[in-house]
N, C-alpha and C positions, 0 to 999 in steps of 0.2 A: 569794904562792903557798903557802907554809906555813899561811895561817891561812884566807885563802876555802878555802871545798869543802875542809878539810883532813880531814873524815868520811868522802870518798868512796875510795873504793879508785883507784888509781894513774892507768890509763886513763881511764876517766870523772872526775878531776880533772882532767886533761890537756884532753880534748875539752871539757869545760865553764866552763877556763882560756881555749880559744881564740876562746871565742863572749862572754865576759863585756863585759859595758858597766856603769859607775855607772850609779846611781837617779841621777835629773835634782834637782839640789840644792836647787829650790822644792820638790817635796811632801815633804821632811827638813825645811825649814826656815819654809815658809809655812803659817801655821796656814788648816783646811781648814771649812767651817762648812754640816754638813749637817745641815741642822733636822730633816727628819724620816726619816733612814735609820734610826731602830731602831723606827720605830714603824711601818716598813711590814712587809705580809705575803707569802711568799712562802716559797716550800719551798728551805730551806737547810741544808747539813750543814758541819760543824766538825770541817775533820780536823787531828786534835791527833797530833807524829810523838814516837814517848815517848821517842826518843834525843836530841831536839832543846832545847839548854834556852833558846831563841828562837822564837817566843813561848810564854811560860811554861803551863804546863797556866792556873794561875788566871785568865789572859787568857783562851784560848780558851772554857772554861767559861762564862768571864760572856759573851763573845759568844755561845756555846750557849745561855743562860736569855733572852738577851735577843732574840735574833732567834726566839726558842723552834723551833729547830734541830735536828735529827738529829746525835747526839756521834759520832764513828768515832776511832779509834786507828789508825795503823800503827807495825809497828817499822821504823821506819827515824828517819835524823838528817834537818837541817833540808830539805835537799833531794827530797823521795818521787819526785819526777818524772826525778830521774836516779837514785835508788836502789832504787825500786819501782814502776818507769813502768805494769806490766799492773797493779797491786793497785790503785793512785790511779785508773786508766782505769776499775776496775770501779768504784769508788768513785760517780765523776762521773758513768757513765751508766745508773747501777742509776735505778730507779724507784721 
């Protein structure tokens, strides 16, 4: 409780405490083998959240050069969708 969602403010950890489930402990631990996802094309953007230090800017960046991606920022920490739910929404159905 003190350490998931521990960025979000009070109520919104609370409500996102009582929906939580683990990751399923094969895609942690089985390695995953997709031959050709970086070499497909397709309009992708990379939102990188600057309070977050999961996953690290240097990650997302090389995801950005390689999917050759539209880069975005928000300020918010690892969660946007419960701490900037309309900015993420514009994000995902801008054009």
């Amino acid at each position: 409780r003190d350490r998931l969602f521990a960025d979000l403010e009070q109520g919104t950890r609370d409500w996102a405490l009582e929906r939580f489930t683990p990751h399923p402990v094969e895609v942690m631990t089985g390695p995953v083998h997709l031959p050709t996802f970086w070499q497909q094309s397709w309009k992708a953007r990379v939102i990188w959240c600057r309070n977050s230090v999961n996953p690290p800017r240097e990650h997302q960046q090389r995801a950005t050069d390689l999917l050759k991606a539209d880069w975005h920022e928000l300020d918010c920490g690892h969660y946007p969708m419960l701490e900037r739910p309309e900015a993420l929404a514009e994000l995902i159905a801008a054009e």
